[in-house]
N, C-alpha and C positions, 0 to 999 in steps of 0.2 A: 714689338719686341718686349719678352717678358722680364728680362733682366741680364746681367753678366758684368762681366768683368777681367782682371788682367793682375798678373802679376811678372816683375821684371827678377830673372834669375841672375845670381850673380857671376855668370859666364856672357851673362847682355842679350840671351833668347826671351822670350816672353812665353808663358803661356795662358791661353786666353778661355776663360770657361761661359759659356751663353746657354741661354735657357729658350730653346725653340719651341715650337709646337712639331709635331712627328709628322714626316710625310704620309700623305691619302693612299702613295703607292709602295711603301715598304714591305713588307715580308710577313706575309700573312696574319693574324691576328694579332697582333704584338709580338710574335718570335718568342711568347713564351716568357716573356719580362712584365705582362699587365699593363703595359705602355699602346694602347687601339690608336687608331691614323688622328689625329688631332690633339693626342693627349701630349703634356709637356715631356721635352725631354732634355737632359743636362750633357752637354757639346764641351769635350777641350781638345784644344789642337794645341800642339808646340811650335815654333817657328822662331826666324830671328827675329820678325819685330810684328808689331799689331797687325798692320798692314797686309804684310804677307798671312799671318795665321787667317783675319778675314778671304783676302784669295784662296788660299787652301781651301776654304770653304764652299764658295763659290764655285772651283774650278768641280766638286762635286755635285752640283749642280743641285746648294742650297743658294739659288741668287739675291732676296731680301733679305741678308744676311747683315748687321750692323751692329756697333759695338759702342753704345751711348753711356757713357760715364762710367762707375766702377762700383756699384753700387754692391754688387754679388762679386766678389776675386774668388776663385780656387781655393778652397781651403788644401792645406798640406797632404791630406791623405791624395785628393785628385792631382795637385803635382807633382805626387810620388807616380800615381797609376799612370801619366801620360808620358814621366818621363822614360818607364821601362817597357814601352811599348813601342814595337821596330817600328809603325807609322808612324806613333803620334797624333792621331785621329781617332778619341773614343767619345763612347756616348752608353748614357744608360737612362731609366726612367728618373725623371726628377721627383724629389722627394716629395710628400705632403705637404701644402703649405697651412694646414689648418693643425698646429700645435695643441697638445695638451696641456692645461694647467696642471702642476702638480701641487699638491699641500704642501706648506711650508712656506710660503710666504708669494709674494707678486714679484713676477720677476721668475721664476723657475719654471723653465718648463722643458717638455718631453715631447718626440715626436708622436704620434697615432701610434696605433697598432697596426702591421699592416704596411708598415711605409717602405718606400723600396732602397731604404738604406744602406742594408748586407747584399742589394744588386750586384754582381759582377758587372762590369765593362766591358761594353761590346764594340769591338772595329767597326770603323762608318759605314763599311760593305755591308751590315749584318740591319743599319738604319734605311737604308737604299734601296734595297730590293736587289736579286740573285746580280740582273743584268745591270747596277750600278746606273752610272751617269757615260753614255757615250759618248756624250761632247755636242759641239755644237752642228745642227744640220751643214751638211755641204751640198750646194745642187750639184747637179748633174752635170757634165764637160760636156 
């Protein structure tokens, strides 16, 4: 697990943002975000409590899914994007982690060029591939 985190709204929902790696069988070369099957992706889900946002997860059938301390929370802008989104479930490429220094002192810095900042948000259908998660096998009667 590469990172994540949580933060608690003040109506008592949580939302929960995690840094996966992208499924092997999503939707063709990256769907056109620069995100290929392995590459990191940035995950928030809303829900009433942790708990369930992990479930939510899961039941889409990301099952190693886990939420280990709070090191990365959501910044503002992505608990704006999850909260006006009829699922609740978005994902987009995770940013650069290898920072620019800028002149002027230690301490100041800038994302790369290139980094996928101004992404839009894409619904977790669009992370999944066409046919989604259909649950779990049932045999045969």
């Amino acid at each position: 697990m590469a990172g994540g985190g949580f933060c608690r709204l003040p109506n008592g929902t949580v939302v929960v943002a995690l840094t996966l790696t992208r499924p092997a069988d999503g939707t063709g070369p990256g769907s056109g975000t620069g995100a290929g099957p392995g590459a990191p992706v940035r995950v928030l889900v809303h829900a009433v409590n942790r708990a369930r946002a992990l479930t939510r997860l899961r039941n889409q059938g990301l099952r190693s899914v886990y939420l280990r301390g709070n090191d990365q929370p959501p910044t503002p802008d992505e608990v704006t994007a999850v909260l006006h989104h009829p699922d609740g479930l978005l994902w987009r490429a995770a940013p650069q982690a290898d920072p620019v220094a800028l002149p002027g002192g230690p301490g100041r810095q800038a994302t790369a060029p290139g980094s996928s900042c101004q992404e839009l948000w894409h619904p977790i259908r669009a992370l999944l591939g066409p046919s989604g998660y259909a649950g779990p096998a049932r045999p045969a009667a």
